[in-house]
TORSEFI-140332 format. One line per 8 residues: number of its first residue (from 1); their letters; for each residue x, y, z of N, C-alpha, C. Coordinates in steps of 0.05 Angstrom, whole numbers, m for minus. Layout:
<nodes>
NUM) A) X:Y:Z:X:Y:Z:X:Y:Z | ...
</nodes>
This chain:
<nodes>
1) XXXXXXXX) 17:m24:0:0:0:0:18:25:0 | 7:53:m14:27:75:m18:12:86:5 | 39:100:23:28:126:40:49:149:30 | 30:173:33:45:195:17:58:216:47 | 81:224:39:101:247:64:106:264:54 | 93:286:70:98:311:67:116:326:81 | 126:339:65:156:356:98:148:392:82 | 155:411:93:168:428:84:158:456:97
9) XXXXXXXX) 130:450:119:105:470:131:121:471:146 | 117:496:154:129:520:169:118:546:176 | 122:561:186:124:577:200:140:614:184 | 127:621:160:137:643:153:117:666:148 | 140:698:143:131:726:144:115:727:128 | 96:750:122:88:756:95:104:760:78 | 97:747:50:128:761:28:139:744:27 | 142:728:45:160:693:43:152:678:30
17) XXXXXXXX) 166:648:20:169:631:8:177:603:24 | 161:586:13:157:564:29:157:539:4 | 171:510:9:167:497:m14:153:473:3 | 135:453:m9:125:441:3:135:406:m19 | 133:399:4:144:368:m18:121:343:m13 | 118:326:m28:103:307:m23:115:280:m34 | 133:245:m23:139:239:m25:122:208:m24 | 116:192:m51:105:174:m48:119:144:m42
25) XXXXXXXX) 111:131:m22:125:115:m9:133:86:m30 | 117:84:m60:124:66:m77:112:72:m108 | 116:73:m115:114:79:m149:72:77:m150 | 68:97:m164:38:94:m159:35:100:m190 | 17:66:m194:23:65:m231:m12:86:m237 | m13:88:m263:m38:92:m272:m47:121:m259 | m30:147:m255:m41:169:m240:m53:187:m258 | m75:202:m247:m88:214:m268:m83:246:m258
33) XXXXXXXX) m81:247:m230:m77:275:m208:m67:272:m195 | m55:295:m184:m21:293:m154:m32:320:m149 | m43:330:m130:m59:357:m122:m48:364:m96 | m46:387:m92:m42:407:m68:m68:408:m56 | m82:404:m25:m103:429:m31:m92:436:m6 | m115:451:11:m109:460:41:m140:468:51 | m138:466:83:m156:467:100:m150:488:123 | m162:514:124:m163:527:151:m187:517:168
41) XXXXXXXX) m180:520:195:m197:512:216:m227:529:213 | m247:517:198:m275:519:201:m276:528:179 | m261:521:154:m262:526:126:m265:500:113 | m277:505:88:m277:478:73:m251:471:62 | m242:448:62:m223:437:37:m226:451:3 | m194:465:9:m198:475:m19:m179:465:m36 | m180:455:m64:m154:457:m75:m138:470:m83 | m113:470:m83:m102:500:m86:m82:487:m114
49) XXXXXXXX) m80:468:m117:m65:465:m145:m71:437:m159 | m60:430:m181:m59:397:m186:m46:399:m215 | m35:373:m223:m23:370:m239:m29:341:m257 | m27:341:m282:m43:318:m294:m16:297:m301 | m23:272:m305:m10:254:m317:9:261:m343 | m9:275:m361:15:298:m381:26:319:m366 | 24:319:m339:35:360:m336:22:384:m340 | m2:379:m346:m19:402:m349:m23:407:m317
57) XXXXXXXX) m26:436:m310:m22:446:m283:m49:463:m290 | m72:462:m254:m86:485:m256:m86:493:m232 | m94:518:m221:m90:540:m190:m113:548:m193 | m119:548:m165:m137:574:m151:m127:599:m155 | m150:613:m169:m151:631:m175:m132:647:m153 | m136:643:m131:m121:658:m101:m89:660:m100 | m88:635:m110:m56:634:m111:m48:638:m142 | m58:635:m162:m44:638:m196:m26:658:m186
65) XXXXXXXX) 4:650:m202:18:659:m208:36:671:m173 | 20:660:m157:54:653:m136:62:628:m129 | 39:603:m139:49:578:m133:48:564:m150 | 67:548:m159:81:537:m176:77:494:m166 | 61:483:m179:63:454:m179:79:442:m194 | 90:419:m189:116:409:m209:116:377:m192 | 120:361:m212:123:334:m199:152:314:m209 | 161:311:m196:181:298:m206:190:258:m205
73) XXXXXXXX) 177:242:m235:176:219:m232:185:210:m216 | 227:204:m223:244:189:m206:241:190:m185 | 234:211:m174:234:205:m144:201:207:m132 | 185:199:m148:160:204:m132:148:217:m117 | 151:240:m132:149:268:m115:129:279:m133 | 117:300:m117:97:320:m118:109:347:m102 | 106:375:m111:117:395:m100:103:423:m104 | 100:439:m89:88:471:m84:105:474:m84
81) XXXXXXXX) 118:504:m105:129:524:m88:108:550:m84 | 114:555:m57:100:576:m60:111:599:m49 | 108:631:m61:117:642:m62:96:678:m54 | 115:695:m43:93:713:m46:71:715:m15 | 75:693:8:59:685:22:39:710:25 | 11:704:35:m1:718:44:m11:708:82 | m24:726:92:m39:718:112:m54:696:110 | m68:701:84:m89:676:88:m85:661:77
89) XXXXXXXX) m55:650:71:m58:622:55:m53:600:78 | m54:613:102:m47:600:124:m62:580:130 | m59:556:134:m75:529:132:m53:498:135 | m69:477:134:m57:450:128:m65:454:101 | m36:444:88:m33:431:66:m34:403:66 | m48:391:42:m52:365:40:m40:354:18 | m24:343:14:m18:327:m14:m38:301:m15 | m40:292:m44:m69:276:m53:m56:272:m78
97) XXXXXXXX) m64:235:m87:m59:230:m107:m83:212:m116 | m91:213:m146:m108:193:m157:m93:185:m178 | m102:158:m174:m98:140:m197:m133:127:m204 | m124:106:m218:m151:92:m233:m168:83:m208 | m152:70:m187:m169:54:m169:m176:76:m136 | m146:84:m136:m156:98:m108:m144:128:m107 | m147:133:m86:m145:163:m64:m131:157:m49 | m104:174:m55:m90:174:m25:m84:206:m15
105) XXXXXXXX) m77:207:12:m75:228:27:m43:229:37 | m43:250:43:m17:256:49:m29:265:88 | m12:266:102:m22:271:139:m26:306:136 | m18:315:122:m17:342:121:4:352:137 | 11:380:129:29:398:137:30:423:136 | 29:440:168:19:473:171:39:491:163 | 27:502:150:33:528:145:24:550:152 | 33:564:166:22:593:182:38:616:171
113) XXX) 33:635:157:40:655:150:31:690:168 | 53:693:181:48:716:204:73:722:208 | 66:757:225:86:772:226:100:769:259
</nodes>
């Protein structure tokens, strides 16, 4: 069974930059999506990025053009950069992957953006 690891939430200013990683624990054949989203406390789950089996990439409108998705085969990775922070992008980040059969989750990882 794949479980997905996230490292990279932290603790930065406004104006900062934060990269977020997501590491899948075994080769996950057949993927269709490798997605970012995130969750503030009494907010819905939103997605904030995803990336297709070709590489086609799409954003929340909120973040276009300060966060950047990129996945990298060899190493079974999934990645945010994000850039530009604001106040409110402050939340758990979730990494999430689909393939044909299932859903997996990543444990999530906070990000708090404050002065």
């Amino acid at each position: 069974q794949v479980q997905l690891v996230e490292s990279g939430g932290g603790l930065v200013q406004p104006g900062g930059s934060l990269r977020l990683s997501c590491a899948a624990s075994k080769m996950i054949p057949e993927i269709i999506t490798m997605d970012w989203y995130r969750q503030a406390p009494g907010k819905q789950r939103e997605l904030v990025a995803s990336i297709s089996r070709f590489g086609s990439t799409n954003y929340a409108a909120s973040v276009k053009g300060r966060f950047t998705i990129s996945r990298d085969n060899a190493k079974n990775t999934v990645n945010l950069q994000m850039n530009s922070l604001k106040p409110e992008d402050t939340a758990v980040y979730l990494c999430h992957v689909l393939d044909r059969r299932y859903n997996y989750w990543g444990q999530g990882t906070q990000v708090t953006v404050s002065s």
